[in-house]
C-alpha positions as CSV (number, residue, x, y, z in Angstrom):
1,X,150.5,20.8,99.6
2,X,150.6,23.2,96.4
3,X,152.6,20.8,94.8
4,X,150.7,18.1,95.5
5,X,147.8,19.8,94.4
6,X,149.4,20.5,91.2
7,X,150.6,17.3,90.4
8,X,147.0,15.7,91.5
9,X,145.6,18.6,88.8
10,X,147.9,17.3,85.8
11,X,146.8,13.5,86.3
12,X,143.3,14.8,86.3
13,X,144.2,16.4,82.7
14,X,146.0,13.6,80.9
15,X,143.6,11.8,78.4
16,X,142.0,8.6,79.2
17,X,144.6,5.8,78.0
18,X,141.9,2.6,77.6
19,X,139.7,2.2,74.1
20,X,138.1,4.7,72.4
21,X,134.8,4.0,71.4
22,X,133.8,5.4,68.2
23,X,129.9,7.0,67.5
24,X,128.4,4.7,64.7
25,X,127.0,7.2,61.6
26,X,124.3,5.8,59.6
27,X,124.6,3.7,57.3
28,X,123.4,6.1,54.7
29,X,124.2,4.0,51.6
30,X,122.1,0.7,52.6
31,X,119.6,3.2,53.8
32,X,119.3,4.6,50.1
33,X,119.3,1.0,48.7
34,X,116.6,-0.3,51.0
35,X,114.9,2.8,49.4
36,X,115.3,2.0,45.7
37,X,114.9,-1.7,46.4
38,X,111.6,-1.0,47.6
39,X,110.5,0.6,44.1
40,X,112.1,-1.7,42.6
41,X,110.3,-4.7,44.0
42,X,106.5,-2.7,43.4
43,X,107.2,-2.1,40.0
44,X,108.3,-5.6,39.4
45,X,105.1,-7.0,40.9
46,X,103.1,-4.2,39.3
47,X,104.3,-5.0,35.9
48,X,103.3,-9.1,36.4
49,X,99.9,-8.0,37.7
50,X,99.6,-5.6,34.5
51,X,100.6,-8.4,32.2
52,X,98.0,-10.6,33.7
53,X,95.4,-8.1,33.5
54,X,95.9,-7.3,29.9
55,X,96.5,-10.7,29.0
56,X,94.2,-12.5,30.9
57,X,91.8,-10.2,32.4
58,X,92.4,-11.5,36.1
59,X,94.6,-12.0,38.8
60,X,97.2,-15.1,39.1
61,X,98.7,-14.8,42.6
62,X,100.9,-18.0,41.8
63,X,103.5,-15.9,40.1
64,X,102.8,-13.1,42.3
65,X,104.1,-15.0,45.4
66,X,107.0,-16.7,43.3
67,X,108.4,-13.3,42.7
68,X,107.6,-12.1,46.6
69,X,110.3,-14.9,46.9
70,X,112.9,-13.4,45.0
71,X,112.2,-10.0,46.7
72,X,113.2,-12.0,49.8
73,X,115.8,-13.3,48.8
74,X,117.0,-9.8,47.0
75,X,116.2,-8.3,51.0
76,X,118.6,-10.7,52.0
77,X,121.8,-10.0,50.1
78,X,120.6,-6.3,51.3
79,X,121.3,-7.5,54.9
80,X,124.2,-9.3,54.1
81,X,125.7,-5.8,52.4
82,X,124.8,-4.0,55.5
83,X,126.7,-6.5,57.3
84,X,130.1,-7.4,55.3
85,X,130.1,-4.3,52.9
86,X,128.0,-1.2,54.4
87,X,129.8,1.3,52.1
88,X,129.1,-0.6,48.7
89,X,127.5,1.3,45.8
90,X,123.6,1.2,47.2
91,X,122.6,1.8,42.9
92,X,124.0,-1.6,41.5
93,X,121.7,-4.0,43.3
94,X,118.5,-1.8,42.8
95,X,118.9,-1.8,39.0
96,X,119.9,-5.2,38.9
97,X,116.6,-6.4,40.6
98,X,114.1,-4.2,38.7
99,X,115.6,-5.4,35.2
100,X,115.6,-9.0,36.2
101,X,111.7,-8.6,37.2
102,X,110.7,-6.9,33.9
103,X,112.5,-9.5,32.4
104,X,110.8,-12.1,33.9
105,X,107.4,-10.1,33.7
106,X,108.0,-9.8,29.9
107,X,108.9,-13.5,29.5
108,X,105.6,-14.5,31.5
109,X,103.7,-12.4,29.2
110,X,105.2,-14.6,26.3
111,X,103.9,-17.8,27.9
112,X,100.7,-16.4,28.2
113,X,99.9,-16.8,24.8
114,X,101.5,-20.0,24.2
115,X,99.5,-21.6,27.6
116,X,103.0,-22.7,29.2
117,X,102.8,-23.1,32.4
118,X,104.7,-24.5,35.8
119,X,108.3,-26.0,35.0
120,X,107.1,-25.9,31.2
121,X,107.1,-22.0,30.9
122,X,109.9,-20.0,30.5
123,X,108.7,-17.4,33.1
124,X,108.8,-20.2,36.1
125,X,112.2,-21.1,35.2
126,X,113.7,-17.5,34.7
127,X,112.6,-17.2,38.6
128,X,113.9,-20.3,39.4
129,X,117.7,-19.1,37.8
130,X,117.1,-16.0,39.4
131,X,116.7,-17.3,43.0
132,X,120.1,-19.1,41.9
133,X,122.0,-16.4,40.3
134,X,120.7,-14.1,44.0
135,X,122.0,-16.6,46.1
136,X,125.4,-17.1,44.1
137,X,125.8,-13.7,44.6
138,X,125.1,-13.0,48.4
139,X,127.9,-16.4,48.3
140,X,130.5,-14.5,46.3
141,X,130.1,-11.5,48.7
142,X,130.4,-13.2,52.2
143,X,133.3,-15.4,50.3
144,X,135.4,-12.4,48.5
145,X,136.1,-10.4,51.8
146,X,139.0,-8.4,49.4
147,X,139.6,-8.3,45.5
148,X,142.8,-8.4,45.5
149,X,142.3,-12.6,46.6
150,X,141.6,-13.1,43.2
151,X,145.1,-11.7,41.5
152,X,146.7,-14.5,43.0
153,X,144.9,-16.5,41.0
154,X,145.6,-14.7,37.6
155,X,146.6,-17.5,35.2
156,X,144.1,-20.1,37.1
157,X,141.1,-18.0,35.8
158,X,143.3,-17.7,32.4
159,X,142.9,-21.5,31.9
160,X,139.4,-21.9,33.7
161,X,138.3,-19.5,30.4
162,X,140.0,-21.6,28.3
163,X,138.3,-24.6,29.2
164,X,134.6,-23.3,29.6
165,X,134.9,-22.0,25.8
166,X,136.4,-25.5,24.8
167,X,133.6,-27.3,26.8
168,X,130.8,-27.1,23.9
169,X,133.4,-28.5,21.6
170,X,133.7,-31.9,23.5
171,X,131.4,-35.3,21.8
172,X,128.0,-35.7,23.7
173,X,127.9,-32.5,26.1
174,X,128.2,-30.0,23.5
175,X,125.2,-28.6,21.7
176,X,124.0,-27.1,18.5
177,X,121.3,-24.7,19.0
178,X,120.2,-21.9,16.5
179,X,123.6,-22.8,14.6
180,X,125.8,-21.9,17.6
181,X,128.0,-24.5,19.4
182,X,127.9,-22.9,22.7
183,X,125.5,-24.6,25.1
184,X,126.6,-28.0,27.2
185,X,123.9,-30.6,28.0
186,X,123.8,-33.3,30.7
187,X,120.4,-35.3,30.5
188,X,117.6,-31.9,30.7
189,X,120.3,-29.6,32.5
190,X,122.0,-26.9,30.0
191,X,124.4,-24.2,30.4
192,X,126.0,-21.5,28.6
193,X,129.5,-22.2,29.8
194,X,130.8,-19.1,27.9
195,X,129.3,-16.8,30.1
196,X,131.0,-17.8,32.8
197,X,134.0,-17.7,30.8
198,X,134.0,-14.0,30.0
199,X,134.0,-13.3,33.9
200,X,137.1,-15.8,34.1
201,X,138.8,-13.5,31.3
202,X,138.2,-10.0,33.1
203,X,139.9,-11.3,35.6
204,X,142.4,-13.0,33.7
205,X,143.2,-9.8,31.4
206,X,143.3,-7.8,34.6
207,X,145.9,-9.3,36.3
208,X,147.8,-10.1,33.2
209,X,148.0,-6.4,32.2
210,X,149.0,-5.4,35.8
211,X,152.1,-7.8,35.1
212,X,152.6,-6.7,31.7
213,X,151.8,-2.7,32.0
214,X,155.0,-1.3,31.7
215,X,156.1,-3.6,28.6
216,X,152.9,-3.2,26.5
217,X,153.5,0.6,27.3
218,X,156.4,0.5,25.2
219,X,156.5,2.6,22.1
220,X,158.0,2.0,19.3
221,X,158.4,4.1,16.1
222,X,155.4,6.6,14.5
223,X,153.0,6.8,12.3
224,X,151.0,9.9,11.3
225,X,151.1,11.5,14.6
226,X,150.9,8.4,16.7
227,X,152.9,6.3,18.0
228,X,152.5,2.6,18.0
229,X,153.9,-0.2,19.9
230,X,156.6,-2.2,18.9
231,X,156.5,-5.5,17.3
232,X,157.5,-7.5,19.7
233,X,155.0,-6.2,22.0
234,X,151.7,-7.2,19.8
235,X,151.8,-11.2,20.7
236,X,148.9,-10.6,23.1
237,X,146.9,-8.7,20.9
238,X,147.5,-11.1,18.1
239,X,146.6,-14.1,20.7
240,X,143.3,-12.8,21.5
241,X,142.1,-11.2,18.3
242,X,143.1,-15.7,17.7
243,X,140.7,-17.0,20.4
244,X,137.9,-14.6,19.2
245,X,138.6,-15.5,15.7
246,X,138.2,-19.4,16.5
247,X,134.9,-18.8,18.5
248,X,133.6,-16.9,15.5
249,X,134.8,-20.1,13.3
250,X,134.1,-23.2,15.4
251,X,131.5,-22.1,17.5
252,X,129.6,-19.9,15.3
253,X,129.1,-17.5,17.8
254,X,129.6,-13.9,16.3
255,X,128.9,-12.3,19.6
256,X,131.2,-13.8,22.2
257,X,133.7,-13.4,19.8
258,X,133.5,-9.7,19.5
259,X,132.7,-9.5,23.5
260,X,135.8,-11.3,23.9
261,X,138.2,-9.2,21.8
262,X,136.4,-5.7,22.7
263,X,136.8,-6.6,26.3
264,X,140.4,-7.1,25.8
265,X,141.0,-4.1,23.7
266,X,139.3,-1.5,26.2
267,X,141.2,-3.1,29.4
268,X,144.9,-2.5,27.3
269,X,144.2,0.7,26.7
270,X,143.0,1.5,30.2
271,X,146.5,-0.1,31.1
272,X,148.5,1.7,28.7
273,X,146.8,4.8,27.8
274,X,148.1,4.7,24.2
275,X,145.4,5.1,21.6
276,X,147.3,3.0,19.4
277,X,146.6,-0.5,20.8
278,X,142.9,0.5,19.8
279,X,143.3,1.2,16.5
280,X,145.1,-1.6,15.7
281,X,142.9,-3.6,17.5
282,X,140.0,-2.1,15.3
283,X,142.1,-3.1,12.0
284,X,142.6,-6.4,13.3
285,X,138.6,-6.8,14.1
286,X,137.3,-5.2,10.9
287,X,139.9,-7.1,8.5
288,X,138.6,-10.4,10.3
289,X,134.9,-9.2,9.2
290,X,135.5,-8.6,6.2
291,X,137.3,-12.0,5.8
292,X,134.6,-14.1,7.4
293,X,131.7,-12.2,5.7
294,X,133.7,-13.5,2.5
295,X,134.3,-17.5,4.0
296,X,131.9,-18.5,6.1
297,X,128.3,-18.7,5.2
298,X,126.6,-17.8,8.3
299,X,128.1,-14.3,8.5
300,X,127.7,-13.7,5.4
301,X,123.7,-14.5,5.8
302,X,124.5,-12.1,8.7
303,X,125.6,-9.3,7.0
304,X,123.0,-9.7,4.2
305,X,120.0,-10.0,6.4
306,X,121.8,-6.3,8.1
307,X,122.6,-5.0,4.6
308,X,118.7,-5.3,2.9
309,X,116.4,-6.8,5.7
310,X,113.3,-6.0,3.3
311,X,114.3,-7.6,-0.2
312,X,111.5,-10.6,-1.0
313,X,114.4,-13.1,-1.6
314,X,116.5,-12.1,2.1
315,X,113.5,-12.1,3.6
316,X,112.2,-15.4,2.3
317,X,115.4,-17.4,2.2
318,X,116.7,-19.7,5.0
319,X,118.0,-18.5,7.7
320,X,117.0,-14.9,6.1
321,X,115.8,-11.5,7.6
322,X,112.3,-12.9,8.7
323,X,113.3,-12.3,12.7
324,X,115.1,-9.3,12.3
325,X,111.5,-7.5,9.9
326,X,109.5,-8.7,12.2
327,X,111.4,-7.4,15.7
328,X,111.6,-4.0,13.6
329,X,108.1,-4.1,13.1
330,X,107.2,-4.9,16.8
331,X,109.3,-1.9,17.8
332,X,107.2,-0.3,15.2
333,X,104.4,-1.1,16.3
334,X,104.8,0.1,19.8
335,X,105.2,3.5,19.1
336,X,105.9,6.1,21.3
337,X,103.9,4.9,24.6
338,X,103.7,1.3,23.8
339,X,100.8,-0.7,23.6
340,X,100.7,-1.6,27.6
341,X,101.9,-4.7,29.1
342,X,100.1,-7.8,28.1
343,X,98.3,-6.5,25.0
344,X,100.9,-6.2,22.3
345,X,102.0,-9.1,20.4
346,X,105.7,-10.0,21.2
347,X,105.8,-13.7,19.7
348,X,105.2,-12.6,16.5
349,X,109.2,-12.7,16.3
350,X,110.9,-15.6,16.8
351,X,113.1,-16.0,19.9
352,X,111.1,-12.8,21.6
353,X,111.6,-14.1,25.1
354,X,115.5,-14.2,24.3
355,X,117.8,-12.6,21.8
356,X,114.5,-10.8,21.2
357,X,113.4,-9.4,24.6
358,X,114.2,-5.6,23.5
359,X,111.8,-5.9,21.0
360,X,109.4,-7.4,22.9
361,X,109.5,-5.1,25.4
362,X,109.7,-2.2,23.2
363,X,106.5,-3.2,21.6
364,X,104.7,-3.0,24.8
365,X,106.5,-0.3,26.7
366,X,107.0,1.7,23.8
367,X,110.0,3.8,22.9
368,X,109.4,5.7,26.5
369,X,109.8,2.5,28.3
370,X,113.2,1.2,26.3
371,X,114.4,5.1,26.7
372,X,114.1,4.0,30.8
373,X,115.5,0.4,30.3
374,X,118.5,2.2,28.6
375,X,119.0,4.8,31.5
376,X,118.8,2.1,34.3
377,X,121.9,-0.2,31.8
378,X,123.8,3.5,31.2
379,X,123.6,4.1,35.4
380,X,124.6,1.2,35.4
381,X,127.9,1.3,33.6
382,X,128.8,4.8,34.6
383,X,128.4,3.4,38.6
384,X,131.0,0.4,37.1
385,X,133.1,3.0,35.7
386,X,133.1,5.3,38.5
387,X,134.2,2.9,40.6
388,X,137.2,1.3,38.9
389,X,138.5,5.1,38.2
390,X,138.0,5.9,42.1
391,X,139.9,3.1,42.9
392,X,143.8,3.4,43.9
393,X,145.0,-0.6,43.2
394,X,145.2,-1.2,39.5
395,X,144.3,-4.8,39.6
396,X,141.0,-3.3,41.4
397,X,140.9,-0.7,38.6
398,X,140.9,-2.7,36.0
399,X,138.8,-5.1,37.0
400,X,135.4,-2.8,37.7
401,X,136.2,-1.1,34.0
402,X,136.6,-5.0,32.8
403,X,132.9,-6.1,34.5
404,X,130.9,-2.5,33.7
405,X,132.4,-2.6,30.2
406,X,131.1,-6.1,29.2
407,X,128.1,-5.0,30.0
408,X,127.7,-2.1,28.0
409,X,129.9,-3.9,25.4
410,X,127.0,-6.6,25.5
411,X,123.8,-4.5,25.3
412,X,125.8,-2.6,22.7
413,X,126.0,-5.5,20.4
414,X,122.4,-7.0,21.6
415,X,120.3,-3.8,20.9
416,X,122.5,-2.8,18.1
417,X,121.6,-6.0,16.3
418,X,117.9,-6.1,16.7
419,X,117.8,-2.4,16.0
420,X,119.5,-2.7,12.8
421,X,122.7,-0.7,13.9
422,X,125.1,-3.5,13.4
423,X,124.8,-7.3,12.2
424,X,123.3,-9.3,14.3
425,X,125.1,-11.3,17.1
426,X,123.1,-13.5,18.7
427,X,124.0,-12.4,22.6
428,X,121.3,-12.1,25.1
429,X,120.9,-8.8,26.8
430,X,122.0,-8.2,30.5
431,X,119.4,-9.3,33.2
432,X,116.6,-9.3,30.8
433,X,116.8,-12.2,28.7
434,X,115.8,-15.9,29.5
435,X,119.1,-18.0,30.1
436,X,120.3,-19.1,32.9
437,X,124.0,-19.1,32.8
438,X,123.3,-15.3,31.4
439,X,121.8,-14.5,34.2
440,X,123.8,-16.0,37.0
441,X,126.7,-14.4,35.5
442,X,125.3,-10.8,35.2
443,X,124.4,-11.1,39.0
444,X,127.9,-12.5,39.9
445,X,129.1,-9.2,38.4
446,X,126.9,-7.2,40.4
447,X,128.5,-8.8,43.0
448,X,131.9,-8.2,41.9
449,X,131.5,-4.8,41.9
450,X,130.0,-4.0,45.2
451,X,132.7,-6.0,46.7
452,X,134.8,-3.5,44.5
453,X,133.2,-0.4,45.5
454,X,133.0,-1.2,49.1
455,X,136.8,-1.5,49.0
456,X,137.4,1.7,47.6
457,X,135.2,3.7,50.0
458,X,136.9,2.4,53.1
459,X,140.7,2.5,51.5
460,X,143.2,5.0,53.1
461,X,143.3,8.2,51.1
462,X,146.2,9.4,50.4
463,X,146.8,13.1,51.5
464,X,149.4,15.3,50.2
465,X,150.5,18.3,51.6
């Protein structure tokens, strides 16, 4: 009996053998994002209700329940993150939503004055490609269950970049527009194809330089305390600095060029960690200035319309420093405060609703209100950043500093321009801007990177002992 008893005792003690169920925590990020998302959406509808009261004196609810739509749909891809990717960063797709909607607040302010309205206002449509950008987003996350899917696919994306920047080039779908060749057009539809294409190239560059790591590493011999790479090693370099140079040539698009070729040049040396790829790489850029400022007449306009923006003849001449005075004195104008949404006057400037939304905005918000603008683009990048460095593949790593850096690369070379601190490009800032393909790209991005930053919070850590 004893033994019995004891034997009885230790099958009593052994653990349970069948599942274990686990307690559920909180999902403490969505809750945080369902939060901010919240603010988000009442400052976006407070701003259009502001815009109409200072530019209209009453209420419109038309617009009003076109952007309760987008909040929908914005609610939606919150669900569908609590769902496929609960750990995702719960920052990205707050700030993304309250800089489309001052965007679009901004740009319906702009057709105020004009008296566009339905499909013919720029406001209408800029909700209409937002819904569309939203929903190709929510599509990218429920498709991309894991990043690493799209290294397999290196060299497809490679050529798929090639093609979208040749596309403009092609007889009757390219089109002209401001000088650029970089818009396609079939009967009223039109598309940026190039921003696409710098997407394509992120992810092209980052699983190219996963491949090629250890090569470009290479050193070879040195030069005042630094060693540079060897010669054989600079054909990529040399290939790219090529594309950019042919977009700044045939398509007469300063900016992409430069997006294309800084994008490039950061990724390398976030592969290879040698500071030498980026100076030569800022040789190779500023030599190709100086050589285009000297050959082709549009950057050369360019540079003289950055150089002395207030001589009578720039100012006056075709093509001259007219738009970039006049967005100076909008900033100007707005002062510290700003002079409130829907009482300043933004379309004073040519292109205000696009290349020119910083200055409009800064008119009526004031320097105060771009200050905040900048903060949210900064968060932002660092979030970007922060997640690339926090994760352990380095296709994965590469990729999120790829996406964050284009853009900050692109507001960089956007509000440099119209603030006078470089030439300028003729890019369209991040989320704010009216375009389409613009903005559908910036919000497949987004995506991107909460797919990314999902990953890296529920990868195995590595513990050493």
């Amino acid at each position: 009996m004893p033994q019995n008893s004891s034997v009885s005792e230790r099958k009593q003690a052994r653990p349970a053998t069948g599942p274990v169920k686990r307690l559920r925590l909180p999902a403490k990020q969505r809750s945080l994002e369902l939060f901010l998302l919240i603010i988000a959406c009442g400052i976006n509808a407070a701003a259009v209700v502001l815009v109409q009261l200072g530019a209209l004196g009453h209420l419109d609810l038309t617009l009003v329940y076109l952007g309760a739509g987008l909040s929908a749909l914005v609610l939606g891809m919150h669900i569908a993150l609590r769902i496929i990717a609960p750990q995702a960063d719960p920052f990205l797709l707050p700030i993304a939503t309250l800089l489309t909607g001052l965007g679009i607040a901004e740009i319906y302010r702009i057709d105020i004055h004009f008296k566009d309205s339905g499909w013919a206002s720029a406001g209408v449509k800029q909700i209409a490609w937002a819904a569309i950008a939203i929903v190709c987003a929510i599509a990218v996350i429920v498709v991309i269950r894991n990043h690493r899917v799209l290294q397999r696919y290196t060299y497809i994306f490679g050529l798929a970049a090639l093609v979208l920047l040749l596309l403009p080039m092609l007889p009757g779908i390219g089109r002209e527009i401001y000088g650029a060749r970089v818009w396609i057009g079939i009967g009223p539809f039109s598309f940026q194809p190039g921003e696409l294409a710098k997407l394509c190239l992120a992810i092209f560059f980052a699983g190219y330089l996963v491949q090629a790591r250890d090569s470009l590493s290479m050193v070879g011999k040195k030069f005042l305390g630094i060693r540079f790479p060897r010669a054989r090693d600079l054909g990529p370099l040399l290939i790219v600095w090529l594309m950019s140079m042919a977009v700044i040539v045939f398509q007469r698009d300063l900016g992409t060029g430069l997006l294309i070729f800084g994008l490039f040049l950061v990724m390398v040396y976030v592969a290879t960690a040698r500071i030498s790829w980026v100076i030569l790489g800022v040789l190779l850029i500023g030599g190709g200035a100086i050589v285009a400022s000297q050959l082709l007449p549009y950057v050369h306009d360019r540079f003289a319309n950055w150089l002395d923006p207030f001589s009578q003849k720039v100012y006056d001449a075709q093509g001259g420093s007219f738009q970039l005075v006049q967005g100076l004195f909008g900033l100007a104008h707005g002062g510290l405060i700003g002079t409130g949404l829907g009482q300043g006057e933004p379309w004073v400037t040519p292109v205000s609703q696009s290349d020119y939304i910083i200055a409009s905005m800064g008119e009526e918000l004031g320097l105060a209100g771009l200050f905040a603008i900048f903060a949210l683009y900064l968060i932002f990048v660092a979030r970007g950043l922060r997640i690339g460095f926090a994760g352990q593949d380095d296709f994965g790593k590469l990729l999120a500093v790829g996406l964050s850096f284009t853009v900050g690369l692109q507001c960089f070379i956007v509000i440099g321009g119209v603030t006078r601190v470089i030439p300028l490009t003729g890019l369209t800032t991040p989320f704010l801007a009216a375009g389409g393909s613009s903005l559908v790209a910036n919000w497949i991005i987004v995506a991107l990177l909460l797919r990314l930053s999902d990953t890296v919070r529920n990868q195995p850590r590595l513990v050493v002992s």
